[in-house]
C-alpha positions in Angstrom: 154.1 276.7 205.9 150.7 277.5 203.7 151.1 277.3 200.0 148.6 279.3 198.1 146.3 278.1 194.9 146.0 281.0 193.1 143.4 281.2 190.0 145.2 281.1 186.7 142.5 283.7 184.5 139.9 285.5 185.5 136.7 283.0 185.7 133.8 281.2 187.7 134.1 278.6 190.3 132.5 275.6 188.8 133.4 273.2 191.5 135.1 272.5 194.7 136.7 269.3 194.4 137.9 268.8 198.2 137.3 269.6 201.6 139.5 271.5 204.7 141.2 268.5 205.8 141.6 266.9 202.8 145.1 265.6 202.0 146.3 266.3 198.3 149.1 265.4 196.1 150.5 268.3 193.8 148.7 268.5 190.7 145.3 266.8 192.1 142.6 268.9 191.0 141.2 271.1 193.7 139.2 273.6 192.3 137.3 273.6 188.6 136.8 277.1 187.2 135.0 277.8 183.6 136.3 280.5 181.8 134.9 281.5 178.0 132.8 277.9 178.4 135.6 276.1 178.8 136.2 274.3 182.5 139.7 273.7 183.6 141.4 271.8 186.7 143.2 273.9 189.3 145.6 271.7 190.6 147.3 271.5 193.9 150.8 273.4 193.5 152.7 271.2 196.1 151.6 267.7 198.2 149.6 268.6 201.5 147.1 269.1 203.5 144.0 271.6 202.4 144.2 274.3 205.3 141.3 276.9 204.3 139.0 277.3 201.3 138.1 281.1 200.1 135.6 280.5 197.8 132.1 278.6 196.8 130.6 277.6 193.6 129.1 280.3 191.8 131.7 283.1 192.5 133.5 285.0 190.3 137.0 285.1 190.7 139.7 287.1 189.0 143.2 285.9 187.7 145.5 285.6 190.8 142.5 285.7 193.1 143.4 283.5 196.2 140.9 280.8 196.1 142.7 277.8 199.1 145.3 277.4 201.0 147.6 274.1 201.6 149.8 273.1 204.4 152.6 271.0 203.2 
């Protein structure tokens, strides 16, 4: 089952902090976004594996946006 890591505010990808493949642990930063110059963690909602990656640094992204999913 793929959990989704959705993005908390409307923002810009700063960072991508792992790779498909990658195994996380919930709350593991994935994903940095900056929003109104301040950068903030995305963390991994649930322990797992990371199955696909829909973004890059550089893109925009809006609150809710899907931005990776994880396979538990």
């Amino acid at each position: 089952m793929s959990i989704q890591v959705l993005a908390p505010m409307v923002g810009k990808v700063v960072s991508v902090l792992v790779e498909v493949g990658s195994e996380v642990a919930e709350d593991d930063a994935v994903i940095m976004i900056e929003a109104m110059k301040v950068e903030m963690p995305v963390g991994a909602p649930a322990d797992g594996t990371v199955k696909a990656i829909h973004v890059q640094p550089g893109d925009t992204v809006d609150g809710d946006q899907l931005l990776m999913e994880i396979d538990e």
